[in-house]
N, C-alpha and C positions, 0 to 999 in steps of 0.2 A: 909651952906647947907650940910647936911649929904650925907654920900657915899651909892647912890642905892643898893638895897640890891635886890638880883636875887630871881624870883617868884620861887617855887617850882614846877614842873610839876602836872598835874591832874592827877590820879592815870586811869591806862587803863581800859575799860570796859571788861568783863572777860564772856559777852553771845557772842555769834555766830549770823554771821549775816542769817537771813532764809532763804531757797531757793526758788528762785521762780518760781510757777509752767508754765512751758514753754509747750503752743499750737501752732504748727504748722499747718499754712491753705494750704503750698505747699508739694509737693512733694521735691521741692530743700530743702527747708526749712529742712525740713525733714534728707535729705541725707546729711546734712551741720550738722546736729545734732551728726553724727554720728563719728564728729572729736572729741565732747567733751570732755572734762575730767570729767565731772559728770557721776558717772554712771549708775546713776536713770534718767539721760536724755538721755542714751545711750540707755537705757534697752526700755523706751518707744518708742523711736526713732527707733530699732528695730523689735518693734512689731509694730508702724505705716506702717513701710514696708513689716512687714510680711501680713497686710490685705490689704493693698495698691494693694501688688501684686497678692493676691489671685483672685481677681476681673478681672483678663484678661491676655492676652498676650500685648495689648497695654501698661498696665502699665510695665509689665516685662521690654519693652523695652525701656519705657521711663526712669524709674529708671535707665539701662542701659548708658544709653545717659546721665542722670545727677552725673555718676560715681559711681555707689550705691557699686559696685561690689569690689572696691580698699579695701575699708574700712569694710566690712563685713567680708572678706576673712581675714582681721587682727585680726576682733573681735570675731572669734570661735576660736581664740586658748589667749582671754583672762582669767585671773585669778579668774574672778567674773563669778560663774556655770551660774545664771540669765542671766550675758551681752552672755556668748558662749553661753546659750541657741536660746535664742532671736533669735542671730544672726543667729542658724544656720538654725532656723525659718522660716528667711527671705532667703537666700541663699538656702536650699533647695527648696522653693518653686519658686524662679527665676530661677534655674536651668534649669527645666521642660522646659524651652522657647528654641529653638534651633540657637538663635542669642548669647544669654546669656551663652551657652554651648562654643559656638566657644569662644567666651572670656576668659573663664572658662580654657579653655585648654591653654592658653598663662599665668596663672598667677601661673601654677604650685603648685596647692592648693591641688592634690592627697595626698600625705603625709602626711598630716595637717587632712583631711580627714579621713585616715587610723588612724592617731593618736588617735583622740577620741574614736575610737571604743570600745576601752576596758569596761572591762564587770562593770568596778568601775563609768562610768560613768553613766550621766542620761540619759534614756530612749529614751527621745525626741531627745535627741542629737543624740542617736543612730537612731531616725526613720529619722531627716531630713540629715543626714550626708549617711547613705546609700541611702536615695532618689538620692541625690546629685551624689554617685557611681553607683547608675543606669542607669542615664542621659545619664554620660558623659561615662559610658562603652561600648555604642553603636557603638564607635570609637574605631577604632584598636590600635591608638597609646597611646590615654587613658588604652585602656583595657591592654598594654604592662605596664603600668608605672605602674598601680594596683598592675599586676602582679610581677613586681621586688622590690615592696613598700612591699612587703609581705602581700598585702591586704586577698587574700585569709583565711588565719588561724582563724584571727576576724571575716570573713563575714559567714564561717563555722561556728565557735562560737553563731555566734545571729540566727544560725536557730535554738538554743533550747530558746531563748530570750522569755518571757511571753507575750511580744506584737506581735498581729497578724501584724499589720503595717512593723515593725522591719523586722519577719520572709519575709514578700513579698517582701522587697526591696532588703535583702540579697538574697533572690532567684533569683531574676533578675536578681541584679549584678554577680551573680554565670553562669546564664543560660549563660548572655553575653560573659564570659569568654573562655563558655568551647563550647561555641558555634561556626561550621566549616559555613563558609561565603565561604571565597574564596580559591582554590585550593594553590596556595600560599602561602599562611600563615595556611596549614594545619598542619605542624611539630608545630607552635608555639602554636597551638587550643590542639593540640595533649598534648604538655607539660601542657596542664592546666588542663585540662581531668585526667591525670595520677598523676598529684597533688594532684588534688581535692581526687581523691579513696586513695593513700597516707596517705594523713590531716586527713582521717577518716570523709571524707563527705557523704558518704552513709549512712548509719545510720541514723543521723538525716533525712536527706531526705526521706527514708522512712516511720520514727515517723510522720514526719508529712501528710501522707495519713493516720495515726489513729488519728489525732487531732479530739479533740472534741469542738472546738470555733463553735460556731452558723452560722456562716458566712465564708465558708472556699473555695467556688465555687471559686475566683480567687487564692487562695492561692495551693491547689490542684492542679489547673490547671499551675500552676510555677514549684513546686515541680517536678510533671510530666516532665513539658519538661526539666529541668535540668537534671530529669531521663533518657532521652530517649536518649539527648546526651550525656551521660554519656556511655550510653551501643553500642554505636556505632563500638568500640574495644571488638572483641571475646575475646581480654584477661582480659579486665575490667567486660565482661561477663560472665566469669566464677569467679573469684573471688566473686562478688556478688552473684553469684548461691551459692557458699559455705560458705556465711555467711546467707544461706535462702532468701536473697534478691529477685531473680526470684519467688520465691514460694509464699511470701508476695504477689510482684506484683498482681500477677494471681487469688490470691483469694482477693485482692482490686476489681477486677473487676464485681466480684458479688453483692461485699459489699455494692459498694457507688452505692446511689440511684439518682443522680445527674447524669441526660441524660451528660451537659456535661463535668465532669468529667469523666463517664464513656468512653468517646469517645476519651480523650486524655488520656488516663489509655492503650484501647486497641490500638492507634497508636502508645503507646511507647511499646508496644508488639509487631508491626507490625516491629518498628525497628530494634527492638531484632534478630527478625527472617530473618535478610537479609544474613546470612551464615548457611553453613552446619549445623557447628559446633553447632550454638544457636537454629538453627532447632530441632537439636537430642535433645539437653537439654530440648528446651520445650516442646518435643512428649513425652521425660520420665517423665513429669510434668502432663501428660494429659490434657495440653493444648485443644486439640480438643473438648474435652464434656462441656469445658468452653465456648469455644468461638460458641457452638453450643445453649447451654443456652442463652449464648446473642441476635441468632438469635430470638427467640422470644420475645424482647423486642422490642414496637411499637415505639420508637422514629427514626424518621430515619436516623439521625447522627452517633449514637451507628451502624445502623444494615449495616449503609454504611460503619466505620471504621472493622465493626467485619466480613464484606465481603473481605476487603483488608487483614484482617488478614489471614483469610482463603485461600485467592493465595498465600499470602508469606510460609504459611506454606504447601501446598502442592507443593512445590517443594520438598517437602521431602518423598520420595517414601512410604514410613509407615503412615506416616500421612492420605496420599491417599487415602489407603483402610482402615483406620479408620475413616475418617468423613464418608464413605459408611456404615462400619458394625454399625456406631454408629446414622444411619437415619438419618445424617446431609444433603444431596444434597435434596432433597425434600424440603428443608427448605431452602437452597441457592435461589434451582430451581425460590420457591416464589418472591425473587427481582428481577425478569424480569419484573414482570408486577408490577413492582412499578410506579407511575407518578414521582416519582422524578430522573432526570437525572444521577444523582451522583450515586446513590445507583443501580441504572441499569447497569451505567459503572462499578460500583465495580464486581457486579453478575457476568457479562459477563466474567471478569478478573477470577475472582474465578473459573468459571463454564467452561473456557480454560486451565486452570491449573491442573483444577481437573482431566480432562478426557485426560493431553496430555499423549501420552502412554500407558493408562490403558484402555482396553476394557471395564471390569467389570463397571468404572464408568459413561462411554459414555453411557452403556445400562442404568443405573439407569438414567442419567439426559431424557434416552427415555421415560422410562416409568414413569418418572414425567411430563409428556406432554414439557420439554424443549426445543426439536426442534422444534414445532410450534411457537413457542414465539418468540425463535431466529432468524427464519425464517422473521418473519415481523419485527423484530429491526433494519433486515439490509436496512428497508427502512427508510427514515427521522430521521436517530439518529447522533449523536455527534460523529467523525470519530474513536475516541478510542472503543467507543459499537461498530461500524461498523466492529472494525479489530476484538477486541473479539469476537463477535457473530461468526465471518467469520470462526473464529481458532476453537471454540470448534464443530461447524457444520462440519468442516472439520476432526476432532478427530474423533468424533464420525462417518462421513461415511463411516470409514476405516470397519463398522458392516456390514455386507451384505444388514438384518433386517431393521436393521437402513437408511442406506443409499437408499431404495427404499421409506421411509416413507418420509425422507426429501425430496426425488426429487417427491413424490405426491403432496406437501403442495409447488410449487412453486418456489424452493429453485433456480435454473438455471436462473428464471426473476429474482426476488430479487437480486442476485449476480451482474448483469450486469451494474446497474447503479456504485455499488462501482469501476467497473475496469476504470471510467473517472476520480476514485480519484486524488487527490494530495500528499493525505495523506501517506508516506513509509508502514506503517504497515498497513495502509485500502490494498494497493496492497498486500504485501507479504502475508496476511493473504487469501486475496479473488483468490487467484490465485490460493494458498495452496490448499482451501476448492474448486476447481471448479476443480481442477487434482485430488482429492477423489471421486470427484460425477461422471465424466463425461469418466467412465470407459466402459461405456457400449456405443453401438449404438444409444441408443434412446436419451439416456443422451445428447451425441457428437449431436444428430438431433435437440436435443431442444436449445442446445446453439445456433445454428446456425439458428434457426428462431428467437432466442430471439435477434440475432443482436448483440451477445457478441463476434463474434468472430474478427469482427475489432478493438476493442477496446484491445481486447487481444495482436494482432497484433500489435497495435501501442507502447505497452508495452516493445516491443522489442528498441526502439529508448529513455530507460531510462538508464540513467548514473550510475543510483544507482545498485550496483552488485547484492543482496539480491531481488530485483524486475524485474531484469533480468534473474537474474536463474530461478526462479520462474514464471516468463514470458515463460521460454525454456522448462520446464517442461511441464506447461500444454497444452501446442503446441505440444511437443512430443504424449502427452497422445491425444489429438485430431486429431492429424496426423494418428493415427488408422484408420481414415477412409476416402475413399477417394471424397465423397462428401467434409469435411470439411476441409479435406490437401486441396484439389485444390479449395477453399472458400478463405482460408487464401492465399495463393498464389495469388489470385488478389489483393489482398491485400496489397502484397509488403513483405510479409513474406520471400518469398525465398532473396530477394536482400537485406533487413535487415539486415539476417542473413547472409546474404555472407560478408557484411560489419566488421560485429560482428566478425567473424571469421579471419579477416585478421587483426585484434587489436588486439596487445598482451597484452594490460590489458585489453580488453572485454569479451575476447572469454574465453571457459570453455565446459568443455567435455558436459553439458548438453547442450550447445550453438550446438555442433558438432552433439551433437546424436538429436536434433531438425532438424536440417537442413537433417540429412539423413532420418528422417520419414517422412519428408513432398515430398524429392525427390524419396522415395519409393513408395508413391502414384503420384507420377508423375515422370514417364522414362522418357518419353520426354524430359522434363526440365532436369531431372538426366545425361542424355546422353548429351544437348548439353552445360553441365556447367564440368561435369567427364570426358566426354569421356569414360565412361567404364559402362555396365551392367553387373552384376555379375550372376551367376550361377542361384542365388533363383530372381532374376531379371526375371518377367514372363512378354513378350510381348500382348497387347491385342490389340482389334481393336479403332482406334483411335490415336494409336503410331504414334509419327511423329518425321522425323529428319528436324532439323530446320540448321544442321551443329553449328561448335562450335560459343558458343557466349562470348565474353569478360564478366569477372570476373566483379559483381554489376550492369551488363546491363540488365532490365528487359524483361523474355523471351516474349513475344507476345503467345496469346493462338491462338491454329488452326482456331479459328473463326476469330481474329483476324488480322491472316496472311491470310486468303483466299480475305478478303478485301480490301488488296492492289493493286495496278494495276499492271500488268506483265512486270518486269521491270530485268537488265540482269545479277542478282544475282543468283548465286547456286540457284535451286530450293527446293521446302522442299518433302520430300518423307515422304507417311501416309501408314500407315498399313492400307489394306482393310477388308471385312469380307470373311467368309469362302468360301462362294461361288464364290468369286473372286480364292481364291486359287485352285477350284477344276478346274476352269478352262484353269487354268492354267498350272496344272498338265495332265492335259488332253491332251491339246495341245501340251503340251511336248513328249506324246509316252509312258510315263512311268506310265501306271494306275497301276502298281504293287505299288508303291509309297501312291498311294490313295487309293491304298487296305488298306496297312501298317495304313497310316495316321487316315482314320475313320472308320476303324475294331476294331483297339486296343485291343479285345482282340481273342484267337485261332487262332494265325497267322498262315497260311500254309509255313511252312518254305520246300520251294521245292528243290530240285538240282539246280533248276538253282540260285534261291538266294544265295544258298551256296558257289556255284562258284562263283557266284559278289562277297562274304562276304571275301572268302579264295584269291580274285584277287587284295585285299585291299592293299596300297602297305606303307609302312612306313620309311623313310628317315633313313639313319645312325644318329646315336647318334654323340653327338661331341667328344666322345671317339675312336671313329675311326670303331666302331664295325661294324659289317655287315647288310645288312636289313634282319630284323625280320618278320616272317609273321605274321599275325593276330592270328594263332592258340598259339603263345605265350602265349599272352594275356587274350587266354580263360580260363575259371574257371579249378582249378587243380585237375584232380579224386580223390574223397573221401570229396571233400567240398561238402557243402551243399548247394553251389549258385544253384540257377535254372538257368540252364545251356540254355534250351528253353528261357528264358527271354532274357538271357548277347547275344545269337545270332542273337535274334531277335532286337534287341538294337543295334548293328554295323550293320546289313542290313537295318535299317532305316537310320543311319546315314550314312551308303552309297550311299543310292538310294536318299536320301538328297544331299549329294555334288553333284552326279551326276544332279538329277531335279535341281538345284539352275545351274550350272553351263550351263544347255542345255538350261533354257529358258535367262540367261543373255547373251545366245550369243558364249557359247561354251568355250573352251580351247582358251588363248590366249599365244602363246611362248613371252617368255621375250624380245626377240629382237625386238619382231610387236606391243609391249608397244603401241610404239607412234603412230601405225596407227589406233588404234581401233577405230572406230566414236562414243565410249559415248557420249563427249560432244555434238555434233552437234546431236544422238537422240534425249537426251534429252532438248537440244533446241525447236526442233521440235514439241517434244510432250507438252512441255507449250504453244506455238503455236496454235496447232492441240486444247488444250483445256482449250485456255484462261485462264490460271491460272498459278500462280508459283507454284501449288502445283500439283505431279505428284500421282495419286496411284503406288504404289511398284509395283503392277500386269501387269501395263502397259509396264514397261521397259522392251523392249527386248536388248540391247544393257547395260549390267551392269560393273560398275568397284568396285574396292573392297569393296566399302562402300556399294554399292548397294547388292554385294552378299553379303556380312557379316552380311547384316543387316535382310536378308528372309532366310540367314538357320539358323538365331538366332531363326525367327517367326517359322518357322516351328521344332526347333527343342522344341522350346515353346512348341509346341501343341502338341507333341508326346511325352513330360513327359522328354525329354533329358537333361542331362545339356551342359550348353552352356554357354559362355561368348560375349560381343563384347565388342569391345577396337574399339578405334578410334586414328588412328596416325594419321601423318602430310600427305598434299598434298592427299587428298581422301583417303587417305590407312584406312584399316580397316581391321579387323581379328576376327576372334573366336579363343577361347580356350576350350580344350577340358580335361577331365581327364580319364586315361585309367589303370586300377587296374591291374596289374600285379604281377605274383610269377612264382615261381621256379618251372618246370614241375615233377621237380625227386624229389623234395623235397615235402613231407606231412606238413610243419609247414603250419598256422595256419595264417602268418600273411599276408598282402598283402597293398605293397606299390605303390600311386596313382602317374602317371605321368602325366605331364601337355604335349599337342600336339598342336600345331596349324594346321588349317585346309587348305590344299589349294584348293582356288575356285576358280586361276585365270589361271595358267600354266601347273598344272598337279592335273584335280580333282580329289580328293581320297586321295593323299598321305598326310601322317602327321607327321609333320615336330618336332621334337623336340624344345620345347620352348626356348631352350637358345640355340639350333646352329647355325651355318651360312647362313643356307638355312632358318632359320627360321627369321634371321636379316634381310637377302636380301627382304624376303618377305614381312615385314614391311615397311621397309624403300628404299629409291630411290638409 
C-alpha cells in the first residue's frame, strides 16, 4: 500500500461576500444599528432617526430612553462627511426636546459641536450643529462653555453663511449669549456683548437687515434682537454709531415693509434711547421726523412700538420741542382713541413725557382735543393708562387755559375712583394731577362733593413714601379751604398726620407743612394739640378751647362735645359772636373800648385816652434798666409811621387789658392766687346751663386761660397782633411785639421786641419776654 499522498488545498474564492440590505421595523432596532461597523448601515440608521424624530416630542423621547443619544454624539465627529452628516441630522433635531437638552448638557458635546463649524464643512452640518447650539444656549452654563470653547468667532462667521437656516440659528445662538436674564450673571452677559463688537459682529448683523432671501420675517427679526442687545452699553453705542451703524438702523425702519419687523427694528431703537448719551446721538440723526413717519402707518404694532419710542426719546429736552415744531403730537394725540389697549398705554406714556415740563407741548396736546380723551381713559382703563393719563392732565393743568377746560370736561369725578387704586403710580400720578387742578375754591368744592376727599385722606396710612408725599401735598393744597380742611379732619386726617410726624422714616417736611394747613383752618384743634396761636392766627366765632389733648387723640368737634352729658371735666370755652361782646363791654363801664372796637376808623384820640396811653406801665428789662414809658416806643420825628394810627393802636390795647381784666373779675395780687373762686364759677355756670360748654362771655370769674384767650378775640377783631401760648396748670399768656428806636437818633431802622401781657396782677404792664417777672408769670 502506498504512502497517502496530501490533497492540495482549493484555491480561495477572490469575490466578496454582498451586503445585505438591513430594514429595521423598531426604533431599538434602529438605535442598535447605530453601533455598526458598516457605514452604509449607520448612514441609514441615522437618517431613520432623523425622521423618526422629526414626527414628535414623544419620539425624541423615546429615542432618548432607547440611548439614541451615546452614539450620535460619537458619530458627528466621524471620518465619513455622510455618517457626521446624518448624525447630526438626527441630533440636531432631538435636541429641540427639553428632556433631550438636559442630557445633552451631561455629555459634554459643546466642543465637538463648535468643532464642526468651520467654514470647510458641509452646510447641513453647519445648519443642525448650530440648531443643536441654540437649544442648549438657553442655559447659562451651556451658554458659558460655548463661550470659553470659543464658540463665538464660528457662529459670527456663518451669519455671512449662503443658507438662510445656518444664518437664524447663528443668530439665536448669538442672541442667547449676549443676552442679560439675571442681574448676576450681568458682568459675564456683558463680556459676550463686548466680544461679540470685538469679533467684528456688527457688520454682518447689519448686512443681514439688507438681505434679499425671499423669506427673511424670522431672520430679521433675530438679527434685530441680537441688535438691540447689543446696544444696551452707551459704549457699544457709539462705536457702532461711527462705523454708520445707528444711521443704517434708522433708515431700516422706513425700508422694511414687514409690519413686524418693522416693530422690532423701532424697539431696538427704543433700546437705544434709554440714556442721555444715545438720546443726543439719535436727535442728531433726526430720529424724530422718522419715527413721526411711522406714526402714520395703520398696523397697530409698529404705531404702538413707534409710541414707546417717542417717550424714551422725549426725555431728551430737544427732542421735545421737536416732535411739536415738526407736527408730531397731533399725531400721538390720535392713539388715545385707539381700541387697542397697548397702543393707548403707549400714547398716554408718550403724551406724559411729552408735556412733563414743557408748557408749549401741554398747550398743543390742548388744542389737539387731548384732554377730553384723557379725561375719560381715566375711567375703566389698564392701571398703567390710568397713571399716564393722570400725569399728563396734571402737566398740562400747571396752563391756567388749560386747566379750566379740564375741570369743565369732569376731570375732579373721573380722578376719584383712581385714588382707591392699588396701583403705586395710579396714586402718585392722580394725587400729582388733583394738587394741579384743585387750586382754586370751586376746584377744592367739587372734590369734596365728589367724595374724593376720604379717599385722599386714607392715602395718608400708605407705607409707600412717593404716595405719601404726594398724599401731603394735595391735602396741603385742599387745606386752602376751610370747608374741606375741616371735611378731611373728620376724617382722621389730623391724627394720621400726627402719627406721620412722630416716625422718623414717615414724616417729611410736606408731611409738616400738611398738618399746619389743615390746623390753620382749624384753631381749635391747632390750640388744643400746639398750645400756641401765632400772630396771623385770627380767632373767629365758633373757637373753642377744648384744653390740651394727648398727642394721636382724635379731637371731638364742638357738636360733638356739646353732646356729652355734664360730667366734672375742665369745661370747653367757645368763642361767641359780636353781640355777645358788645355786651359785655357794656357791662364793663368802658364804652370808649366799643367805640375803639366797631368805629375802627377816625378814632377821637382825646386827653383822656392819652393819659390811659402815657399811664401804660412796662417792667424793667432783665438788664436791670429802669421802666420806660410808652412814649419810648412811639414812632421817632421825621419817620413816616402815622403816628395817629401807632397811638391809637396802644390805646386799644390798653383799654383791651383793662376790659379783659374788669369783666374776668378784676386785679388779682399774687398772694390771693389761691383764693380766687374761678373754679367753683365756673362750676356753676355748667350747672346754671347744662352743658360742659361755657360761652367766653359768660365768665365773670376768669383765670389766665380765660383771659388770654378774649384779649387774643378781641385783639383778633381790632387788626392787633397777638399771640396765645398755653402753659402748664391753666396758665396761658399773649405775646406782644412793640417796635422801638432811638429817640435822638434819625436811622431808619427799628427793632421789634417781644412783651408779654399781664391780665392777672397788674393789668397793663408788659413784661419783657424773657425776664423774671415774665417766668413767674407763666409758670407756678
Amino acid at each position: 500500500m502506498g504512502k497517502k499522498v496530501k490533497k492540495e488545498s482549493e484555491t480561495p474564492c477572490k469575490e466578496t461576500f454582498e451586503a445585505l440590505p438591513v430594514e429595521s421595523k423598531t426604533p431599538a432596532t434602529t438605535v442598535l444599528l447605530l453601533s455598526s461597523p458598516e457605514e452604509d448601515i449607520v448612514i441609514k440608521a441615522c437618517e431613520a432617526i432623523h425622521i423618526f424624530a422629526e414626527k414628535g416630542d414623544e419620539n425624541k423621547v423615546s429615542l432618548l430612553e432607547l440611548g439614541a443619544l451615546g452614539p450620535l454624539c460619537q458619530l458627528i465627529a466621524h471620518n465619513n462627511k455622510l455618517v457626521r452628516r446624518n448624525a447630526f441630522m438626527a441630533l440636531g433635531i432631538m435636541a429641540i426636546n427639553g428632556d433631550v437638552k438636559k442630557a445633552l448638557k451631561k455629555m459634554d458635546v459643546i466642543p465637538q459641536l463648535i468643532d464642526k463649524l468651520s467654514l470647510e464643512e458641509d452646510t447641513v452640518v453647519h445648519e443642525f450643529a448650530t440648531l443643536c447650539l441654540a437649544s442648549l444656549s438657553v442655559d447659562f452654563v451651556c451658554k458659558v462653555q460655548i463661550f470659553d470653547n470659543n464658540g463665538l468667532p464660528p457662529l459670527i462667521e456663518l451669519l455671512s453663511s449662503q443658507d438662510p437656516d445656518v444664518k437664524k440659528n447663528s443668530l439665536e445662538s448669538i442672541f442667547n449669549l449676549v443676552q442679560v436674564r439675571e442681574v448676576a450673571k450681568y458682568i459675564f452677559d456683558y463680556q459676550c456683548r463686548l466680544a461679540f463688537h470685538e469679533l467684528g459682529g456688527i457688520p454682518p448683523l447689519l448686512e443681514l437687515l439688507n438681505s434679499d432671501f425671499p423669506d427673511l420675517s424670522d431672520l430679521h427679526a433675530e438679527a434685530l434682537r441680537v441688535l438691540a442687545n447689543c446696544l444696551r452699553d452707551s459704549e457699544r453705542v457709539q462705536l457702532i454709531h461711527k462705523d454708520g451703524g445707528l444711521k443704517r438702523l434708522i433708515d431700516f425702519l422706513l425700508t422694511s415693509n414687514v409690519s413686524e419687523i418693522q416693530t422690532g427694528a423701532v424697539q431696538c431703537i427704543t433700546r437705544v434711547a434709554q440714556s442721555y448719551e444715545n438720546r443726543k446721538l439719535l436727535h442728531e440723526l433726526n430720529l424724530e421726523k422718522t419715527l413721526i413717519e411711522l406714526m402714520s402707518v395703520s398696523e397697530i404694532g409698529v404705531k404702538t412700538a413707534t409710541c414707546q419710542a417717542v417717550a424714551a426719546m422725549s426725555l431728551h429736552l430737544a427732542s421735545k420741542d421737536c416732535f411739536r415744531d415738526l407736527g408730531g403730537i397731533p399725531a400721538v394725540v390720535q392713539g388715545l382713541s385707539s381700541e387697542s389697549p397697548k397702543l393707548r398705554e403707549a400714547t398716554t406714556q408718550a403724551l406724559s413725557n411729552l408735556t412733563y415740563n414743557n408748557h408749549h407741548n401741554a398747550l398743543a396736546v390742548y388744542k389737539a382735543g387731548g384732554h377730553e380723551i384723557l379725561i375719560q381713559l381715566l375711567r375703566g382703563s389698564c392701571s398703567r393708562t390710568v397713571a399716564n393719563a393722570s400725569a399728563t392732565l396734571g402737566n398740562m393743568a400747571r396752563q391756567e387755559v388749560v386747566r379750566c377746560r379740564i375741570l369743565s370736561h369732569g376731570a375732579i369725578h373721573a380722578l376719584v375712583e383712581p385714588l382707591n387704586s392699588t396701583d403705586k403710580w395710579v396714586l402718585v400720578n392722580t394725587t400729582q394731577c388733583l394738587a394741579a387742578l384743585v387750586c382754586d375754591t370751586e376746584a377744592r368744592a367739587e372734590l369734596l362733593r365728589a367724595g374724593g376727599l376720604h379717599p385722599l385722606v386714607n392715602l395718608l396710612q400708605s407705607h409707600d413714601k412717593d404716595v405719601l408725599n404726594n398724599a401731603c401735598l394735595t391735602i396741603n393744597v385742599c387745606a386752602s379751604d376751610e370747608a374741606t380742611a375741616v371735611e378731611m379732619c373728620k376724617f382722621g386726617a389730623l391724627e394720621l398726620l400726627q402719627e406721620i410726624n412722630q416716625s422718623v422714616n414717615r414724616r417729611s417736611s410736606l408731611s409738616q407743612l400738611a398738618m399746619m394747613s389743615l390746623l390753620d383752618f382749624n384753631l381749635s384743634v391747632k390750640y388744643s394739640l400746639t398750645g400756641h396761636l401765632a400772630f396771623s392766627d385770627i380767632i373767629n366765632d365758633g373757637f373753642y378751647d377744648a384744653g390740651k389733648f394727648p398727642t394721636g387723640q382724635r379731637i371731638l368737634t364742638l357738636e360733638e362735645l356739646s353732646r356729652q352729658p355734664v360730667n366734672q371735666h375742665r369745661p370747653i370755652i367757645v368763642v361767641n359772636t359780636a353781640s355777645e361782646y358788645e355786651a359785655n363791654i357794656a357791662a364793663s363801664g368802658l364804652k370808649i373800648w366799643a367805640k375803639i372796637t366797631y368805629t375802627k376808623h377816625k378814632i377821637d384820640l382825646s386827653s383822656e385816652l392819652l393819659m390811659l396811653l402815657f399811664s401804660f406801665k412796662v417792667t424793667p428789662n432783665s438788664d436791670g434798666n429802669t421802666q420806660k414809658g410808652v412814649n419810648h416806643y412811639l414812632p421817632v420825628p421825621g419817620h413816616k409811621t402815622n403816628t395817629s394810627a401807632f397811638v391809637t393802636c396802644f390805646v386799644s390795647m390798653y383799654l383791651g387789658v383793662r376790659l379783659v381784666s374788669e369783666v374776668m373779675g378784676g386785679a388779682v395780687k399774687m398772694e390771693k392766687l389761691h383764693e380766687f373762686p374761678w373754679v367753683l364759677h365756673l362750676s356753676e355756670l355748667k350747672f346754671q346751663l347744662h352743658s360742659n360748654i361755657i360761652p367766653i362771655g359768660s365768665i365773670r370769674r376768669g383765670f389766665y386761660c380765660h383771659r388770654a384767650l378774649l384779649f387774643k378775640c378781641l385783639a383778633d377783631c381790632m387788626g392787633m397782633s397777638s399771640t396765645l401760648v398755653r402753659g402748664e396748670y391753666n396758665r396761658a399768656w399773649n405775646e406782644i411785639l412793640v417796635f422801638s428806636g432811638n429817640p435822638s437818633s434819625h436811622g431808619h431802622s427799628s427793632q421789634p421786641c417781644r412783651f408779654i401781657i399781664d391780665l392777672m396782677h397788674q393789668p397793663g404792664s408788659l413784661l419783657g419776654a424773657t425776664t423774671p417777672a415774665a417766668v413767674q408769670y407763666q409758670t407756678i
